[in-house]
Structure formats: structure tokens, C-alpha cells
VOTOR-477543 format. One record per residue: x, y, z of N, C-alpha, C in turn; residue in three letters. Coordinates in steps of 0.2 Angstrom, whole numbers, plus 5000, padded with zeros to 4 digits. Example, Ala and Ser with C-alpha at 12.3 -4.5 7.8 and 13.67 -1.06 7.14 Angstrom:
506649725039506249785039506649845039ALA
506449895035506849955036506450005039SER
//
This chain:
480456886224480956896219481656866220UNK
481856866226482656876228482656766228UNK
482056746230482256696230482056656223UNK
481656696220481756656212482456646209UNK
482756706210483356736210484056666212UNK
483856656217484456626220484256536218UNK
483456536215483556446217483656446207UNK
483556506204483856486196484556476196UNK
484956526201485556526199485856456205UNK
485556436211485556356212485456296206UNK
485156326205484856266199485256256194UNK
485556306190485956326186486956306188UNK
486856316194487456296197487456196199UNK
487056166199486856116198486956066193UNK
486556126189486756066182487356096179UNK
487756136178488356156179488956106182UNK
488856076188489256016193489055976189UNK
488455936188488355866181488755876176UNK
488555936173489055936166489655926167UNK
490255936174490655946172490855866173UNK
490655826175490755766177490855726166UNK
490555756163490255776155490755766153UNK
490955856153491355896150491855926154UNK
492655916152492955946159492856006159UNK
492856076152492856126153492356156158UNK
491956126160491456166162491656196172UNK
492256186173492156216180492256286180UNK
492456316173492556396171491556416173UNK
491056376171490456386170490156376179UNK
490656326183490456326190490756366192UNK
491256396193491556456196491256506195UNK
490956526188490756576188489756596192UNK
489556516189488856516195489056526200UNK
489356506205489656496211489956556213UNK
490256606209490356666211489756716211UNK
489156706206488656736205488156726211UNK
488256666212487656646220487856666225UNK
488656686226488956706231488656766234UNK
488756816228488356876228487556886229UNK
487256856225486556846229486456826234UNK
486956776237486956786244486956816248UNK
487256866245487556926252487156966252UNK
486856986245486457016243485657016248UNK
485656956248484956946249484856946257UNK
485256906261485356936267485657016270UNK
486057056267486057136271485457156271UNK
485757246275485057266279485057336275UNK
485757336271485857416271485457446265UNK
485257396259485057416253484457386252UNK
483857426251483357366250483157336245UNK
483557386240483357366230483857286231UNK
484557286235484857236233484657176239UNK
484157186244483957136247483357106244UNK
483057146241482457106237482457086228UNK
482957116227483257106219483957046220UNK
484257046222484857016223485257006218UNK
485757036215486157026210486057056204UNK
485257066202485157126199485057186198UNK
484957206207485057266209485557306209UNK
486157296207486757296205486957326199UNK
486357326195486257336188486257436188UNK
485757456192485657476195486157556194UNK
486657516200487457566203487757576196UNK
487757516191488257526187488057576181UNK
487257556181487057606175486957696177UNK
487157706185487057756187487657806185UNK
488157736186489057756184489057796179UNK
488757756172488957766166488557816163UNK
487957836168487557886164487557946163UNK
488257976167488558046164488858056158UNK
489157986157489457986150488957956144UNK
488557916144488157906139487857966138UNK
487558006145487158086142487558116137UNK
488458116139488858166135488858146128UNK
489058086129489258056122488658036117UNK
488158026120487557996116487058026116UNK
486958076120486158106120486058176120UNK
486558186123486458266123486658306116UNK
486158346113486358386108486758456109UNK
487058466102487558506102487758576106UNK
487058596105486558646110486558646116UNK
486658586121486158566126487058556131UNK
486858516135487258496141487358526145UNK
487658526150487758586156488458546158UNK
488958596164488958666163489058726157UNK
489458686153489858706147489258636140UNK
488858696136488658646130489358626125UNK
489258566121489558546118489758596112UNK
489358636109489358666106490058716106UNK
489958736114490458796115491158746118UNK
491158686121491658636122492058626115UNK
491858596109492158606104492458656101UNK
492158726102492558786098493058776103UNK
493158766108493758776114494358726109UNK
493858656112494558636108494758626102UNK
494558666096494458676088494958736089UNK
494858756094495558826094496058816097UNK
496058786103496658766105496958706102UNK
496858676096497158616093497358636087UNK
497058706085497258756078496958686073UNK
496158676075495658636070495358676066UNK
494958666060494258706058493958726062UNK
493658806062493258826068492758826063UNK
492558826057491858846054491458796055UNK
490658806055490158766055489758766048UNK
489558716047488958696042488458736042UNK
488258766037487258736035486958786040UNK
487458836046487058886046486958886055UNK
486458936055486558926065486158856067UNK
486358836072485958786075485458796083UNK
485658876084485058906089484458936087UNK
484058926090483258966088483359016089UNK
483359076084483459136083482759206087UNK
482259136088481459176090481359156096UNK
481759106100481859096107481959136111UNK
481759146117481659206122482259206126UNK
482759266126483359256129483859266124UNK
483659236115484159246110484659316112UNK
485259316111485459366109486159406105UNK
486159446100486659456094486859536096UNK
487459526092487759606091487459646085UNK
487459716085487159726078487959746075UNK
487859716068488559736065488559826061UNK
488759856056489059906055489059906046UNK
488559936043489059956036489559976035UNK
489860006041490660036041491059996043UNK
490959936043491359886044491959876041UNK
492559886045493259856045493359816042UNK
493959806037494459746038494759726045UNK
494859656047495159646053495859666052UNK
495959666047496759666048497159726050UNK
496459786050496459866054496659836060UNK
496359796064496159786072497059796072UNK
496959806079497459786082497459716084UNK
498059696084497959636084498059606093UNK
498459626097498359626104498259706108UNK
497659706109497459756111497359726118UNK
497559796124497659786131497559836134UNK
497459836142496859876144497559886151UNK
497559966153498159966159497659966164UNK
498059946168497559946175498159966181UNK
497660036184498160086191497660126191UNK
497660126196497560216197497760266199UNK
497560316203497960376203498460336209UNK
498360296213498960286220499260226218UNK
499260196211499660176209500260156206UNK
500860136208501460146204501860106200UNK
501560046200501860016194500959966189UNK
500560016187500059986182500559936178UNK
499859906175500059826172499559836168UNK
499859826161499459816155499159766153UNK
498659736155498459656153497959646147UNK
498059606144497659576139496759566141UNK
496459576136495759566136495559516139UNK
495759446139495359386141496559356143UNK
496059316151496459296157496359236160UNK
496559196162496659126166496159156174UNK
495659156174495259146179495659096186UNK
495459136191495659096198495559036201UNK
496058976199496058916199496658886204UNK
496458866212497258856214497358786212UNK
498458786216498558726215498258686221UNK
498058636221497858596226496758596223UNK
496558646218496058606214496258586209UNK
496658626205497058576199497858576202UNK
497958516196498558476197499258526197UNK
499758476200500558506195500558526189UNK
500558506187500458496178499958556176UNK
499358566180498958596175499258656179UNK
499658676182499658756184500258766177UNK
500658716180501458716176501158746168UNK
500658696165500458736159500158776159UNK
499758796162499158856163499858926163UNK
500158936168500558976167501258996161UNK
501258916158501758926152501258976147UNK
500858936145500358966141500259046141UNK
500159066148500259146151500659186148UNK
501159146145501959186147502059206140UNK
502059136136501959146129501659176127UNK
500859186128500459216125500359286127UNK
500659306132500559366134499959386140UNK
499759336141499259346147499359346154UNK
498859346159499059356167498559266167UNK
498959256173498659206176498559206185UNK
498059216184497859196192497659156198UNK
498259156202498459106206498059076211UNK
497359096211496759066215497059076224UNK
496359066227496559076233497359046237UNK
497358986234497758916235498458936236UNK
498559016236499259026237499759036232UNK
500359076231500859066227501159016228UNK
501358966224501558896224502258906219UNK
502758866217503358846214503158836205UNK
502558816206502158796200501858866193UNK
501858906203501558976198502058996195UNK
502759006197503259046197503859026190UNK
503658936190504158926187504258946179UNK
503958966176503858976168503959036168UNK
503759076173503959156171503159216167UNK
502659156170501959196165501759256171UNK
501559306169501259336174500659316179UNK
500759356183500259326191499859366194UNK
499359366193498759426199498859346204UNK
499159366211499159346217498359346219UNK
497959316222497459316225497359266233UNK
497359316236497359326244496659326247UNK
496459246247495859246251495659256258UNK
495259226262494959236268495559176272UNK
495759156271496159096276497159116275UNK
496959186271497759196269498459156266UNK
498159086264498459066262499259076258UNK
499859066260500459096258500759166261UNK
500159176263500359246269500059256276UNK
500059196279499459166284500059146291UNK
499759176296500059166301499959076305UNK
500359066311500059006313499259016315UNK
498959056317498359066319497759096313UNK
497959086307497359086300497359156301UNK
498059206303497759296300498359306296UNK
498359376294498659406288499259416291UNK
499759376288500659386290500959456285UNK
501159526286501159556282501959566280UNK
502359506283503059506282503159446274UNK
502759406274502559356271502359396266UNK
501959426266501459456259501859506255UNK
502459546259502959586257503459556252UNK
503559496254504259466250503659436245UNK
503259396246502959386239502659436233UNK
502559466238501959536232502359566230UNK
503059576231503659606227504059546223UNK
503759516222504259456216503959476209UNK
504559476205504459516199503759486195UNK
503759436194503059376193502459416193UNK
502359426201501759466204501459526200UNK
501059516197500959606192500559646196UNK
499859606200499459636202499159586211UNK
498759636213498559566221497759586221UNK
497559526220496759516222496559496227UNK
496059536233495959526238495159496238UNK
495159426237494459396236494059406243UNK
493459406241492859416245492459376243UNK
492359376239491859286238491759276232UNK
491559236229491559206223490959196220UNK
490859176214490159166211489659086213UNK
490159046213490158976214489858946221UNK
490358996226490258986233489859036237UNK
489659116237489559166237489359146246UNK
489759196250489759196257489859126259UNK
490259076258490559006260491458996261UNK
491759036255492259016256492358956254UNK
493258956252493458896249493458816252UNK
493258756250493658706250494158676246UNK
494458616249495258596250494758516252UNK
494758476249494358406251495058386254UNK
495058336259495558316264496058266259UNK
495658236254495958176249496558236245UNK
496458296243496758346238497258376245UNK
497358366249497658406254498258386256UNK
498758336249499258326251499958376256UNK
500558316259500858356263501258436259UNK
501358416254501658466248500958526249UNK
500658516248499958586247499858606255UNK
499958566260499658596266500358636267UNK
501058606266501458646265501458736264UNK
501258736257501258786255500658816260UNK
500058806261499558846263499558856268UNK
500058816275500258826281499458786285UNK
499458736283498958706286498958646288UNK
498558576291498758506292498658466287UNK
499058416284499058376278498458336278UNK
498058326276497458286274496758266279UNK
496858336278496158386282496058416277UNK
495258416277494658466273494958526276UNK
495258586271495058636273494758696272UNK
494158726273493858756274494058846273UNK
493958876269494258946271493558966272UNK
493859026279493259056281492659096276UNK
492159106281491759156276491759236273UNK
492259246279492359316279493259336280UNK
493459396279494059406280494059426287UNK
494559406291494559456298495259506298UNK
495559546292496059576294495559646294UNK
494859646291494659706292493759666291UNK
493659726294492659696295491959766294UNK
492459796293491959846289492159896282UNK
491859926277492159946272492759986271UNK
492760036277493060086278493860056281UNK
493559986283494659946286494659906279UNK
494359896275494359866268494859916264UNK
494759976266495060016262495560046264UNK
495860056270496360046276496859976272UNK
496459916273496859856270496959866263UNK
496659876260497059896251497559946252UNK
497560006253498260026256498760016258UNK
498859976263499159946266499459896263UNK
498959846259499259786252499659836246UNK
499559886245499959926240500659966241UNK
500559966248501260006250501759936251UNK
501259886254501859816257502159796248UNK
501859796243501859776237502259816233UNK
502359876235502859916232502659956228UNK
501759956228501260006222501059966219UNK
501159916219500659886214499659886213UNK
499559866208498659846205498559806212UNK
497959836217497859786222496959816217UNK
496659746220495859746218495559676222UNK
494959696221494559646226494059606220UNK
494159566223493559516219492759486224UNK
492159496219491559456223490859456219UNK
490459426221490159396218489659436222UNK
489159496216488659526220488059486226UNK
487859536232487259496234486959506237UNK
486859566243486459616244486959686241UNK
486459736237486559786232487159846238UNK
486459856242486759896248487459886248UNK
487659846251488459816252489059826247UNK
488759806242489359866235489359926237UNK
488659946237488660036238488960076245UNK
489060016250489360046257490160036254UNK
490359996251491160006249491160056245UNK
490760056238490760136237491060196240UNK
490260196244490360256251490960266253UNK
491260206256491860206258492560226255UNK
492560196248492960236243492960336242UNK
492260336242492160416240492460446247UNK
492460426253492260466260493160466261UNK
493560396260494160396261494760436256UNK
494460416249495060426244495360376239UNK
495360316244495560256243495160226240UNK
495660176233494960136230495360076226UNK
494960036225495559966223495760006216UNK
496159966211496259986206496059946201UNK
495559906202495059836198494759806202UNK
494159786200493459736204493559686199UNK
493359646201493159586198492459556200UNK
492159546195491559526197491259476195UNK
491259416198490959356196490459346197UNK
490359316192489559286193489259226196UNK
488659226198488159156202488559086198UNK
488659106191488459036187489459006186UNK
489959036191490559026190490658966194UNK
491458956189491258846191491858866198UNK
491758796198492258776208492358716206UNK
492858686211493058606209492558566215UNK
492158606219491858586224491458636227UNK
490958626228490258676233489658636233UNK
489558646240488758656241488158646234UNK
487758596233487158636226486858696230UNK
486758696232486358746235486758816234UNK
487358806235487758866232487758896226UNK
487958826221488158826216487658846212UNK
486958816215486058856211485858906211UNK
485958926218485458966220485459026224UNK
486259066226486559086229486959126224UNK
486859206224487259266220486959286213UNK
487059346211486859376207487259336198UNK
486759326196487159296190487659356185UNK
488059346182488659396180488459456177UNK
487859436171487459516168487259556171UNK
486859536178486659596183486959616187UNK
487459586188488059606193488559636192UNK
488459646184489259666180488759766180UNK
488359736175487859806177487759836183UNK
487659816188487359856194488159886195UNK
488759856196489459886197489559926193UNK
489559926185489759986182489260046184UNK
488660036186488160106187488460126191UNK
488660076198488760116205489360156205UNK
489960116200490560136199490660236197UNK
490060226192489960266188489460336192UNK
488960306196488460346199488860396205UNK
489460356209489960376213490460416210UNK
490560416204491060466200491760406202UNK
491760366201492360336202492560296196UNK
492160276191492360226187492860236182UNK
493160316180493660326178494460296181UNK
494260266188494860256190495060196191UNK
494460166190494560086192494160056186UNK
494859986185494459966179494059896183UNK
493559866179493059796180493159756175UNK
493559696179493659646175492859546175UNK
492759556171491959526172492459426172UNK
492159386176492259316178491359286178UNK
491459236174490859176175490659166169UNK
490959096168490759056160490959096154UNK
491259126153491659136149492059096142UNK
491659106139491959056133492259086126UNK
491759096123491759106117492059206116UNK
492259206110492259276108491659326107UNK
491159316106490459336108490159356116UNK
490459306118490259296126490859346130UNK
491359376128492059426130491659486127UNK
491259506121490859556117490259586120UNK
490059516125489559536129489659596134UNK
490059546136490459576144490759646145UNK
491059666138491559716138490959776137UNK
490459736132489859786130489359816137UNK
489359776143488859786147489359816154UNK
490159836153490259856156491059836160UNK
491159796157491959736159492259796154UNK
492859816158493659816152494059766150UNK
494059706157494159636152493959596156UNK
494159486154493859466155494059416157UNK
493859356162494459296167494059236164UNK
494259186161494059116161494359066164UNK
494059026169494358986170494058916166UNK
493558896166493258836163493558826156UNK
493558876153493958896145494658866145UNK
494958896149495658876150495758806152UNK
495358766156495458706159495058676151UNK
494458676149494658636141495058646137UNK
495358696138495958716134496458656133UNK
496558646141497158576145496858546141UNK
496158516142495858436138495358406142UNK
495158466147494658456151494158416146UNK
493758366151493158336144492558346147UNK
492458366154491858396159491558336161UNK
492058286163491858226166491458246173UNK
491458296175491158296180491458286187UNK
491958266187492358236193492958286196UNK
492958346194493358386198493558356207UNK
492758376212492758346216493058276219UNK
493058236214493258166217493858146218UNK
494358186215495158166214495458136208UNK
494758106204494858056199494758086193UNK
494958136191494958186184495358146179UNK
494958106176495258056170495858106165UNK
495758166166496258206161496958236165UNK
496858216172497558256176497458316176UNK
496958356176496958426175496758436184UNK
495858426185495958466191495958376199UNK
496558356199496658286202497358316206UNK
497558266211498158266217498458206214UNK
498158166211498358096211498958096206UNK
499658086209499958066203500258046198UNK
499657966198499657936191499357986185UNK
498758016187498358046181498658106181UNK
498758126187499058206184499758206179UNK
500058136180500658116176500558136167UNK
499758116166499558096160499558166156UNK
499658226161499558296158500158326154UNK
500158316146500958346146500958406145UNK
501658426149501658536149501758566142UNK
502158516140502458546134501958566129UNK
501458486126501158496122500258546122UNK
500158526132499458586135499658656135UNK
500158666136500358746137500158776127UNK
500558746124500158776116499758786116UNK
499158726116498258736117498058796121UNK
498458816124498358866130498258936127UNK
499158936125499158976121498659016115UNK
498558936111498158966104497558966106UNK
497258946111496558956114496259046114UNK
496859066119496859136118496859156113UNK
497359156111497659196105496959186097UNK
496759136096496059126093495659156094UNK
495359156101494659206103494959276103UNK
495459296103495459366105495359386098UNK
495959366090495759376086494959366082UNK
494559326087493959316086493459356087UNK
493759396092493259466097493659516093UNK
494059536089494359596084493959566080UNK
493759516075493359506069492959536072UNK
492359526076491659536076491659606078UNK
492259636083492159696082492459746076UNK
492759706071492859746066492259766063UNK
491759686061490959696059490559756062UNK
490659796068490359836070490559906069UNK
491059916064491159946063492060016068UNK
492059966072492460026078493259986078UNK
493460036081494359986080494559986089UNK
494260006092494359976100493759926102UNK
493759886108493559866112493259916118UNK
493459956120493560026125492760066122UNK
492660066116491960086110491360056112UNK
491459986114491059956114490559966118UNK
489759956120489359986126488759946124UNK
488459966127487559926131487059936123UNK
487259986120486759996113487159946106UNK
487359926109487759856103487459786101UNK
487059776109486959706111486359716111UNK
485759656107484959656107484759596111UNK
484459596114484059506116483459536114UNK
483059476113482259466115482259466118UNK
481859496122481359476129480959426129UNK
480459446123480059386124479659376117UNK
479259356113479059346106478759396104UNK
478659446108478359536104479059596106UNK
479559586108480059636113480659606112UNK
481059666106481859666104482159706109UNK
482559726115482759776116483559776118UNK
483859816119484559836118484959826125UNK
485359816126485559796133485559866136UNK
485559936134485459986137484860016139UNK
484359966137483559976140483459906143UNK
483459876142483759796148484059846154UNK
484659876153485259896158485259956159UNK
484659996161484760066159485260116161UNK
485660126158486260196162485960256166UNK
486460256171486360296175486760366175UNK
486760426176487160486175487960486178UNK
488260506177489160526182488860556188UNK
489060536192488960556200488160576203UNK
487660536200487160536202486960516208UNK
487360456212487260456216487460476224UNK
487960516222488160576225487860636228UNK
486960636224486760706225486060686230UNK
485760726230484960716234484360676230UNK
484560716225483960686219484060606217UNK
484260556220484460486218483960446213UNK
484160416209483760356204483260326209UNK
482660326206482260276212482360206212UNK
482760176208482860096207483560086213UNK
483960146214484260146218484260186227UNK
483660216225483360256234483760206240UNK
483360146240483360116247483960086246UNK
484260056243484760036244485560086246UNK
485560136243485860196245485760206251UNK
485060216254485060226261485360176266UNK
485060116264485160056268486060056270UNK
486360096263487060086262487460126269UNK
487960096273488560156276489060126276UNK
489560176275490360166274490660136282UNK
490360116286490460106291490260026294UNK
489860006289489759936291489359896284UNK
489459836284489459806275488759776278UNK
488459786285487559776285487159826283UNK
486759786280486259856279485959906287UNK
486059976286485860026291485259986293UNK
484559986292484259946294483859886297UNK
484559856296484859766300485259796306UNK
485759816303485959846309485659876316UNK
485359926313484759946320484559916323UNK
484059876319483859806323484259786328UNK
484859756327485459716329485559776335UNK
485759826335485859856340485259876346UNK
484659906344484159886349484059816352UNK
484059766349484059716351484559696358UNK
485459716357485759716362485659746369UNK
485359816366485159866371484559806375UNK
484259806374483459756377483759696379UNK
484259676378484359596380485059636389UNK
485359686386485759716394485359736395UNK
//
């Protein structure tokens, strides 16, 4: 093949040289044979491709249709319903609300109501005007050891640092905050200038590599953490533990994203991959977890300190439990994200197949919260795909007080879901280092969109809760929400999620669904009792 290839476009470049002897124009027609053979040249002799050593030149066809087939999918093929991460369906109300467009739709629903997984709210004959609701309703969050609680709004700016998105996109992301009355939070990536300058509020989130509060040798600077966690900004501090996107990996920093300005801020080398570890080392079992929250609350001056993590052996929630009952000490909010939560970079293998997706993980924390007799004191705010006003109805229904989006907010910006987060090449300047394109971001006119993105869906979660009848969010619960199971089987998220008693797992008679894991649980170490053994007999036998 490679040689039929090269003696046509020989041939071709032949009679091309006769003609021009013809016709003058035609050296536009030899230049271009000429440049065509070049390549089939080259083509045909390397060793590294073998589509392009036996195809020559039209193997090439190939690379380019590979380019464009993320955008033909989006633009051409994929239905309204359909696409991943984010379908188009729910891509559009995002920007039909932050553009203040028409949000209604024609002609009726476009999901299959008899599908396995469907699922509705039941509404109320005693249905509300919405103009009852409260129009911004807020949930405080402290508990008893702490001293300056923070009121936040229902639905918040999910953990995105600067150095995954741009200048620009924090600069809007936090104006939007400010206006609208939201918190934004600052992702592991450190408090930066970006976060500060608009004045929106800030849950600080304090990863594994402590970045902004990081010694020269990658541990927790407490002198560093004090002057930040006391700037008026600062409302609340998140002590991440792992995420839903990454679960036990820890953050990347791609080396191209790692300009001198961000390593600046994170205390690290300028354009180097970096890596946040997997684990935190300022404490390494439940019990110095909870030692470390205190200590993050007194440096902070009282403030909302809470941990964030993406469930994934059960036990291990239930040893920090333990550890809360046994000490005293307890965060004053969990966050709990889910498997299906986005990142500007991971692992597939991470990002598929790794961590409890959000419904069951939001659930098993509210039981354990509740079975340990603690969930009066700390609130659960639910993270992972987050979009719609339905989707904050769910969450608050199965156990969330409120709700963190980040992918929401990023199509807010003008995110189009090119897909290229990771590359540096974010056609929209949203999540890019580069410059030119982040230039293309404007603050003035993203930060509105921001704004009225919230400000829509929250109004849109008072309509439907008006539909139900109730005038809190706070009312809402597990017998509101129905799926099918399956084509014979309606059932209610509170038989899907069955509730547990107040301090039931405090007594002897424990829930059989939770026996082993209870046991396996201790406030002394985040392994299971016994893995542990094991691990210790083992040490004995090897001295």
C-alpha cells in the first residue's frame, strides 16, 4: 500500500512539473505534491508507527479524526440525555441560569420514567406558594467547642485550587461568593491573593502536603496556619483526607501548571509534578486526628474546623467515630464526597473505580453520625456532581445540611467540558496556567453567571420544596425520595437507606448490617482490628 501511495503522488508530481512548463501557475500544484511526497516519505521509512509506515500519509487521517472526536461526540452525537461527565441536558440549565435564559422545556420530560434507577420527589396537596419560602435560607455550622459558627448558604463553590484553575477563574469564582452570599473553597492549593482579593468568604482546605502552611520539609507549619486561619476571609478550615476523584492518592500539580508564582505560594519547586502525599503525617491514627482538630481550632481563634473524605473501608469512618465519642472532640462538619467527584487530573483507575459513590456514603455517615449519638453536633455537607436543584433535594433528603459544587460552578465560568482540564489547553481559560487563554476569562462579566447560577438553583430547590408541602430544607428526609429499583419495585430512599436508632451503636445489641465493622473499628488506629493483628503477629515472627 505505502508504495502505491508514493508512486501516485510521484506520478502526480510529474505531471504537475510538465504542466507547469504549460501553465505558470502550476508550481502552487508542485509545491504542494512535493510537500505531500515529502511526507510519505518520511512516513514510510520510520519505525515508530506502523499504521504510518504501511499507510503513508494517510495514516495521518487517523491522529486527526482522533483530535476531533471529542467534539463531534459533544456537538453532534450525543443526546440531550447522554454524554459524560456532565450530560448536556444538565450542562445547559447551568448556563440557562447563569445567563438569566429561559430555563423551561418543551413537550414534557425527555427521561424514561419506567427506567431502572429513575427517581422523583413526591410532592404535597399542601403545597406552598413559593413566595412563603424563605428566600435564602442557611444552615449554621459549630458546635459546642466552637466560637465563632458561620452561617452558610445551602449550595457552595466545591474545592478547586489555584494552580487547577486559572487566575481569573478563582478571581470570579470568589467575586460571585461575595455577592451572592456564598462560601468558596480554597482547594488544597493553598490560600492564594486570588482567594482574598474580592472579599467572598473562604472555607480554607488544608491538605496532605500543607500547602500555605507547609514547612521546608512538607509538615504542618503552625505559625503559618495561625496568621492565615485568623484573616477575616477565613470562615471555616477543612482538613482534607481524600477526595472522591483521587480516593487514598492525593493531589496532582502537573509540572506544565506549576508555574514560579503557584510553587511560590505552595512552598515548593517551580515546574515539577507535584504530588501531595497519601496520607497526612501531622497525625496517623483517629485519636491524634482529633488532637489535630483542636489544635486547628484554638490556632484559628474557634473557628468551624471539619474534615473532608471520600468513604472507603466503613470501619475507618467508625474508628474516627469511636474516637470522637471516647475524646469529646469532634469536627464541626464532614464533607463527604463522592467516587463520581471531578479533578483536573487522576489516575482512570481512580477516577472509575475507587471510593464509595456519594448516595451511599452520604447515608452510611448520616447513620454512623446518628448511631454514635453525635449528629446533633456536626453538620454533613454532601460533594460529587452536583448540579441541578433536584440533585441539592436529593442530598439534603438522604442526609446533607448542605451542598458543594464544583463542576456547576466551573460551567457557570463557561466551562464547555472540552475535556482538557489536564492538558493546560482549556479553550475557556477556566481550568489552564497559560496566559493567553486564561486572559480570555472575564471577571467582571463570570462572576454574575456565578452569582445567578446560585442564586437560580436555590430559588429552584424552595419551588420544589415548596411543592412538597414544608417551608424548611432542615424537613426534608429519606421518605420524600422514590426510585425504582427495578420494573416490579417503587421504594423510598428510607427502605433503599434504612435509618438507624440515636446511639444504637453505642450499646451491645448493634444493627447486624453494622456488627463487623464496629468490631473491626478502634479509636486507636484507621486499620481494621483485624488487619492490624495480622500486621503485628507477623512483626513478632519476623524478630
Amino acid at each position: 500500500m505505502r508504495f502505491q501511495i508514493l508512486f501516485v503522488l510521484t506520478l502526480v508530481l510529474v505531471v504537475n512539473i510538465a504542466l507547469g512548463f504549460i501553465w505558470t501557475e502550476a508550481w502552487w500544484f508542485i509545491l504542494l505534491t512535493a510537500t505531500l511526497l515529502g511526507f510519505a516519505i518520511f512516513d514510510s521509512l520510520q519505525r515508530q508507527h506502523a499504521i504510518l509506515r504501511n499507510f503513508p500519509l494517510i495514516g495521518r487521517m487517523r491522529w486527526t479524526i482522533e483530535g476531533l472526536r471529542p467534539y463531534i461526540q459533544q456537538y453532534l452525537i450525543e443526546p440531550d440525555t447522554g454524554g459524560a461527565p456532565i450530560s448536556r441536558m444538565f450542562r445547559s440549565i447551568v448556563y440557562q441560569r447563569a445567563k438569566n435564559s429561559r430555563e423551561t422545556v418543551p413537550f414534557g420530560t425527555q427521561l424514561d420514567t419506567y427506567s431502572d434507577g429513575y427517581e422523583w420527589i413526591g410532592h404535597s396537596l399542601s403545597a406552598m406558594q413559593v413566595e412563603e419560602m424563605d428566600e435564602d435560607p442557611r444552615v449554621t455550622i459549630g458546635g459546642p467547642a466552637c466560637k465563632k459558627p458561620y452561617a452558610a448558604s445551602l449550595l457552595n463553590i466545591s474545592a478547586m485550587s489555584f494552580g487547577s484553575l486559572s487566575k481569573n477563574a478563582i478571581l470570579a469564582l470568589n467575586k460571585g461568593a461575595k455577592e451572592g452570599g456564598f462560601y468558596h473553597n480554597s482547594g488544597e492549593g493553598g490560600l492564594t491573593p486570588y482567594h482574598l482579593e474580592n472579599g467572598g468568604d473562604i472555607v480554607w482546605q488544608i491538605g496532605t502536603g500543607y500547602f500555605g502552611c507547609r514547612t521546608e520539609d512538607g509538615g504542618f507549619d503552625k505559625a503559618q496556619f495561625k496568621e492565615k486561619a485568623r484573616l477575616d476571609a477565613v470562615k471555616m478550615i477543612e482538613i482534607k483526607l481524600s477526595q472522591g476523584a483521587k480516593p487514598g492518592h492525593g493531589g496532582i500539580l502537573p509540572a506544565y501548571k506549576n508555574t514560579p508564582e503557584i510553587a511560590k505560594i505552595r512552598g515548593v519547586e517551580p515546574h515539577t509534578q507535584v504530588d501531595s502525599p497519601p496520607r497526612h503525617n501531622a497525625f496517623s491514627t483517629p485519636l491524634e486526628m482529633m488532637d489535630f482538630i483542636s489544635e486547628l481550632r484554638e490556632l484559628s481563634g474557634g473557628k468551624p474546623i471539619g474534615i473532608k473524605l471520600a468513604l472507603g473501608r466503613k470501619s475507618e469512618f467508625i474508628a474516627i467515630c469511636k474516637a470522637m465519642h471516647k475524646t469529646g472532640i469532634m469536627p464541626d462538619f464532614i464533607t463527604v464526597d463522592g467516587g463520581e467527584g471531578g479533578t483536573g487530573a487522576a489516575p482512570l483507575e481512580y477516577t472509575n473505580s475507587i471510593g464509595f459513590p456519594l448516595r451511599e456514603a452520604l447515608a452510611f455517615v448520616d447513620d454512623c453520625l446518628i448511631g454514635f449519638d453525635l449528629r446533633q453536633h456536626i453538620k454533613v455537607i454532601a460533594s460529587g456532581k452536583i448540579i441541578t436543584a433536584f440533585q441539592l433535594v436529593k442530598n439534603l433528603s438522604l442526609g446533607a445540611d448542605l451542598c458543594n459544587s464544583a463542576r456547576g460552578m466551573m460551567l457557570a465560568l463557561g466551562c464547555v467540558q472540552s475535556l482538557s482540564c489536564n492538558t493546560n489547553r482549556c479553550p475557556t481559560g477556566v481550568a489552564t496556567q497559560d496566559p493567553k487563554l486564561a486572559r480570555g476569562l472575564n471577571v467582571e462579566d463570570k462572576y454574575v453567571r456565578v452569582q445567578r447560577f446560585h442564586e437560580k438553583t436555590i430559588l429552584a430547590l424552595m419551588d420544589i420544596l415548596s411543592s412538597t408541602g414544608h417551608r424548611s430544607p432542615a424537613d426534608l428526609n429519606r421518605t420524600h425520595i422514590f426510585r425504582r429499583v427495578d420494573q416490579s419495585c417503587v421504594q423510598r430512599y428510607d427502605e433503599v437507606f434504612p435509618l438507624i436508632k440515636r446511639g444504637s451503636l453505642l450499646q451491645d445489641n448493634l444493627p447486624e448490617a453494622y456488627k463487623l465493622h464496629v468490631k473491626e473499628a478502634s479509636a486507636e488506629s484507621f486499620m481494621p482490628a483485624s488487619l492490624l493483628s495480622d500486621i503485628e503477629e507477623e512483626t513478632k515472627a519476623v524478630s
